[in-house]
C-alpha positions in Angstrom: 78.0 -111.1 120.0 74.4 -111.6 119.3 73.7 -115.5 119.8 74.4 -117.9 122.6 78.0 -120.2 122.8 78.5 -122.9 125.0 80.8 -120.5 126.7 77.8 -118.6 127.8 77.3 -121.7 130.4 80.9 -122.3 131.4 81.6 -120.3 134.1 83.5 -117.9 132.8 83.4 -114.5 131.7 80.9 -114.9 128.9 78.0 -116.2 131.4 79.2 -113.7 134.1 79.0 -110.9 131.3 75.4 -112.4 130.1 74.3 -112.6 133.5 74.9 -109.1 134.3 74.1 -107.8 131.0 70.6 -110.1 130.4 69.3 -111.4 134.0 70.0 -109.4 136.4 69.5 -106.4 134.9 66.2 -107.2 134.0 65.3 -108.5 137.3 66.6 -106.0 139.7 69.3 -108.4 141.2 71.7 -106.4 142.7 74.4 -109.3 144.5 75.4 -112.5 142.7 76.2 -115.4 144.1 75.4 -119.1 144.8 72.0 -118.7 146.6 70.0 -115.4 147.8 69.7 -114.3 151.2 66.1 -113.5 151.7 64.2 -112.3 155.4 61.5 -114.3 156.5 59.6 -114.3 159.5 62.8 -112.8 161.6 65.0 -115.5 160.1 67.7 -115.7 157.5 66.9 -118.1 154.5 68.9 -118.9 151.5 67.4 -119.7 148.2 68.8 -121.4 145.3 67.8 -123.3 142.1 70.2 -125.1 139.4 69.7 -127.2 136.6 71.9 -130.2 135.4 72.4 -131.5 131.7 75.3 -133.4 131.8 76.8 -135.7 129.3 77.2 -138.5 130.1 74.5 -139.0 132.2 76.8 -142.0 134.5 80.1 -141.2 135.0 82.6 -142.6 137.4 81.6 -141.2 140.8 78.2 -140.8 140.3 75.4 -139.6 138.0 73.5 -136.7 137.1 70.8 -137.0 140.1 73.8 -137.3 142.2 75.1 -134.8 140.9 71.8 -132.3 140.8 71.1 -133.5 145.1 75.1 -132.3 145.8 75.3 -129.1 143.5 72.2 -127.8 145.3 73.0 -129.2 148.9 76.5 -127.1 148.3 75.4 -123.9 146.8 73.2 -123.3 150.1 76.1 -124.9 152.3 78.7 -122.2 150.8 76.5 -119.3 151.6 76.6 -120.3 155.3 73.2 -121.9 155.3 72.5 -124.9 156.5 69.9 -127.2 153.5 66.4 -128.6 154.3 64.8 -129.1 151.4 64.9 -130.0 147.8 62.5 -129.9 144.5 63.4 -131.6 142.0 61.7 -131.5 138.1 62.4 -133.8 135.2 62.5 -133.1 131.6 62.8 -136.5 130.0 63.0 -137.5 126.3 60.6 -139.9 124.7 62.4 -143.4 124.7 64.5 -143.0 127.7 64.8 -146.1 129.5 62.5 -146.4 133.2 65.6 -148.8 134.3 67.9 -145.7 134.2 65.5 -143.0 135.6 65.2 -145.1 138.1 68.7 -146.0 138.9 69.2 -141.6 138.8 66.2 -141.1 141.0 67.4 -144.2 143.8 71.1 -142.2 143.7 69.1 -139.1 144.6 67.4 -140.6 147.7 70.6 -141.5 149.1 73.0 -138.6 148.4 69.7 -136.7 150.0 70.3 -139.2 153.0 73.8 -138.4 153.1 73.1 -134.5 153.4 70.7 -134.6 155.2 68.0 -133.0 153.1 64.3 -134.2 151.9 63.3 -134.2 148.4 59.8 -132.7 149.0 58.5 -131.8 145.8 58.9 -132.4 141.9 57.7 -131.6 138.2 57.8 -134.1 135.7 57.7 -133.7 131.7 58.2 -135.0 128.6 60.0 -134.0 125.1 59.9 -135.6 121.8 62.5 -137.8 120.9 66.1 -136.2 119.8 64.5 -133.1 121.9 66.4 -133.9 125.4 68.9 -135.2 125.1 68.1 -138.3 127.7 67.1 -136.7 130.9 68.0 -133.0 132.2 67.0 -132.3 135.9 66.3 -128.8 137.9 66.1 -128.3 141.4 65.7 -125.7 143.9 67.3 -125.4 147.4 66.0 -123.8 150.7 67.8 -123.9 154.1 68.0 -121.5 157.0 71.5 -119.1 157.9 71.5 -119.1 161.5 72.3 -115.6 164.0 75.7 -114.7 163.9 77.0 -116.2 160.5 77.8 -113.7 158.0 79.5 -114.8 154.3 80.1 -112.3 152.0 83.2 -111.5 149.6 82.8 -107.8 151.7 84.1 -109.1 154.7 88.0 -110.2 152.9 90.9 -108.3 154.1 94.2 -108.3 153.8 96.4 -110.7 155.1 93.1 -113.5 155.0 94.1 -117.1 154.3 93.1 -118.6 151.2 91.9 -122.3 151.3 90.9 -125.1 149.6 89.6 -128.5 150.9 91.3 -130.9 148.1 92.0 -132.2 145.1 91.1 -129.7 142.1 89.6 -130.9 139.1 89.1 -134.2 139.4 85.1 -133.9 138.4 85.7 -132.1 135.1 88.3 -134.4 134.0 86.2 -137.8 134.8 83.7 -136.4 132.8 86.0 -135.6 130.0 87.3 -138.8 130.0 84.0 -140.9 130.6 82.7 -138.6 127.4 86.1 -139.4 125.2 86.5 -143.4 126.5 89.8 -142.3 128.2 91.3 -144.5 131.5 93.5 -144.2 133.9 96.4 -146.1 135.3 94.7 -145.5 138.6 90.9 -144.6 138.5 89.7 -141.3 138.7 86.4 -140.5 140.2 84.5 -136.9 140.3 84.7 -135.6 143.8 80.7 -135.4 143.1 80.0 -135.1 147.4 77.8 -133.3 149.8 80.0 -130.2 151.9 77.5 -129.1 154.3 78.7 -131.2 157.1 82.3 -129.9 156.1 81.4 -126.3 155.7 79.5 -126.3 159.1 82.5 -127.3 161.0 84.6 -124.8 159.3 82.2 -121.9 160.3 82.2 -123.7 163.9 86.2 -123.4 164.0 86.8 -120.1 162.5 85.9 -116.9 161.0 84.9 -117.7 157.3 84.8 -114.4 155.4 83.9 -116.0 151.5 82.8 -119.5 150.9 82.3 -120.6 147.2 82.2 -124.0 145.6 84.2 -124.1 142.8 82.5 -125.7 140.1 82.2 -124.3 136.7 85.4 -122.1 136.0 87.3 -123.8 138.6 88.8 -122.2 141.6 90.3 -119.3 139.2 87.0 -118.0 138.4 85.7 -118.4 142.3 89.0 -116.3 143.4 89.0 -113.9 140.3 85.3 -113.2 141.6 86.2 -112.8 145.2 89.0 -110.4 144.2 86.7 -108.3 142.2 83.8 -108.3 144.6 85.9 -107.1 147.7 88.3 -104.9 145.8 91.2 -107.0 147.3 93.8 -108.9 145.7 94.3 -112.7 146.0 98.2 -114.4 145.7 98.2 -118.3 145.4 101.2 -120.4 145.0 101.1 -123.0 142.2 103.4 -125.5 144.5 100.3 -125.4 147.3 97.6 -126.2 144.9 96.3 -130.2 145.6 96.1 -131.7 142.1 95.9 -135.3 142.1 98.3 -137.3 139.6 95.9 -138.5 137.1 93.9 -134.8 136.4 97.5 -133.2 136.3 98.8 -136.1 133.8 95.6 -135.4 132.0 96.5 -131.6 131.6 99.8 -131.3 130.5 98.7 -133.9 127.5 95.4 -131.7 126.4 97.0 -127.9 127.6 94.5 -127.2 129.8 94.7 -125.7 133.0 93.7 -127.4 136.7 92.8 -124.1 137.8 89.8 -123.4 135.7 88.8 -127.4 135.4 85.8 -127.5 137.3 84.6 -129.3 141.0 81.9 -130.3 142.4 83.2 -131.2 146.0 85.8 -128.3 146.3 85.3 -125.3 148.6 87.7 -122.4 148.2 87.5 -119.9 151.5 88.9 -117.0 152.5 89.2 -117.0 155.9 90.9 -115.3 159.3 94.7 -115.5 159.0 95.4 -116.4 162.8 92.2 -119.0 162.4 93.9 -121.0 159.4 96.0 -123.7 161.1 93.0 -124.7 163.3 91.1 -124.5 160.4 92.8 -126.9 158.3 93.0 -129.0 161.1 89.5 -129.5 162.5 89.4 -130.0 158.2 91.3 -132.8 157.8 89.3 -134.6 160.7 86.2 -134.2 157.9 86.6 -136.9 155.3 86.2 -134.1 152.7 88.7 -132.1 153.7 91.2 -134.5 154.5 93.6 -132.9 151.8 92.6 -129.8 152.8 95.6 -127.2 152.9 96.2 -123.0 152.6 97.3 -122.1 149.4 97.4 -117.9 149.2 96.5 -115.4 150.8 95.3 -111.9 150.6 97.7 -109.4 149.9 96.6 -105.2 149.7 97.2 -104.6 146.0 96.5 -104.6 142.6 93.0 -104.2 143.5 90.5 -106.7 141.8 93.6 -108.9 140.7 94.6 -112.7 141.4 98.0 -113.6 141.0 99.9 -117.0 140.5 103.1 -118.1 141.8 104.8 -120.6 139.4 106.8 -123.1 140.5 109.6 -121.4 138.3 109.4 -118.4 140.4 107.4 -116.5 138.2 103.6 -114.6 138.5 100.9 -115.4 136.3 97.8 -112.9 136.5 94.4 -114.9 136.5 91.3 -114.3 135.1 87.7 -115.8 134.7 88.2 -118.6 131.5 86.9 -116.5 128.2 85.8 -119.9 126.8 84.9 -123.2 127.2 86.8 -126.0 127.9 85.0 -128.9 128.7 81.0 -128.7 127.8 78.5 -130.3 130.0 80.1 -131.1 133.1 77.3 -130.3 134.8 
């Protein structure tokens, strides 16, 4: 394959493939995850930057400066960190109207509020028309990882709960239908959403070995990746899995699959088998983890697989999505 898909971006394992093969080989990096862990000054920092194009730009639930503000306030949060502070650059396209920049950059200010973060620098610029496709934002993330606190897919072992905090993929079927003019019976909104508060009290409650939100590629690709990283394998049950009414209706009609739809308020965790009842209830006092349940576990072989339940009894082997299913969710 010698040019760039779409698949290349989705989550999957085309971007993991051109990651490896293109970036980080190039660059030296030898662990991949959500932010990097750097040393400074004796203390623990984590790093992250992102970048957001999705279409369309409002969708129920929020927007893309939302959506850029929460993405980067979770990628720190997941590696244990807790965020401070934001950049945030604009690549605009000639034409695009001030009233709707400004109604992005106002939704910024206040999901920063929310988490808890500043906005301290920027970088504006601007493309020719039919260039940008309205507006496409990048940020970058820094907080601090306190003494003590430890994620890493290294510290999994068997018999480890497996836990997510709610509904799955709620986000990438909003924007789906927002893009296709679809409704619902019963709105649907993206769980677009801040979890550093959330992720905070679960490392206060219990031992968190893996952290990851599940965003692109759903929470298949964020357990397929744990699986492979630790050399473990990962059981869920299909019966366990929150899926709200609306994004499983929306499923079954398409084919597609909740597990690789993706989030952008879901944290999947691994975590301390005796810690996991506390766990999920100190969650469900948070009011993003208030459908928070267990739904797997870690079991001592195959190594490097992840393995479905059905609710018909049988097992399904799961795997990174190959392509794309829904383009620019994020």
């Amino acid at each position: 394959m010698d040019r760039i898909l779409m698949a290349h971006g989705g989550g999957g394992r085309l971007m993991r493939e051109l990651i490896e093969q293109c970036f980080a080989k190039a660059f030296g990096m030898e662990e991949l995850g959500d932010s990097a862990i750097l040393e400074f000054s004796g203390r623990r920092l984590a790093l992250t930057t992102d970048s957001y194009v999705v279409s369309p730009l409002f969708f129920p639930g929020g927007n893309i400066g939302t959506l850029a503000v929460n993405g980067t306030v979770n990628d720190l949060a997941v590696s244990g960190a807790t965020p401070l502070y934001l950049t945030s650059g604009f690549i605009i396209e000639e034409g695009f109207p001030i009233s709707e920049l400004s109604l992005i950059v106002e939704s910024m200010a206040r999901a920063a509020e929310e988490a808890g973060v500043r906005i301290v620098t920027g970088d504006t610029k601007v493309v020719n028309k039919g260039k940008g496709d309205g507006v496409f934002i990048n940020t970058a993330g820094v907080g601090i990882i306190e003494d003590g606190v430890d994620i890493s897919p290294l510290l999994i072992k068997t018999g480890d709960a497996v836990i997510v905090n709610g509904d799955i993929g709620s986000h990438g079927i909003c924007i789906m239908a927002a893009r296709n003019g679809l409704t619902f019976a019963k709105p649907l909104l993206s769980d677009c959403r801040p979890l550093n508060g959330l992720t905070q009290l679960m490392m206060k409650t219990a031992a968190v070995h893996f952290m990851r939100d599940s965003t692109r590629g759903g929470i298949a690709a964020t357990l397929k990746e744990a699986a492979s990283a630790s050399g473990k394998c990962i059981k869920i049950k299909e019966s366990s899995i929150p899926i709200a009414p609306q994004v499983r209706g929306a499923c079954e009609l398409l084919g597609l699959d909740p597990i690789h739809i993706a989030n952008e308020g879901v944290v999947t965790a691994i975590v301390e088998k005796a810690d996991a009842e506390a766990l999920i209830t100190a969650m469900k006092s948070h009011p993003y983890g208030a459908n928070a349940t267990i739904i797997g576990e870690v079991v001592s072989g195959p190594r490097g697989l992840v393995t479905l339940e059905t609710t018909i009894g049988g097992t399904r082997v799961l795997d990174m999505p190959l392509y794309e299913q829904l383009p620019r969710i994020c």
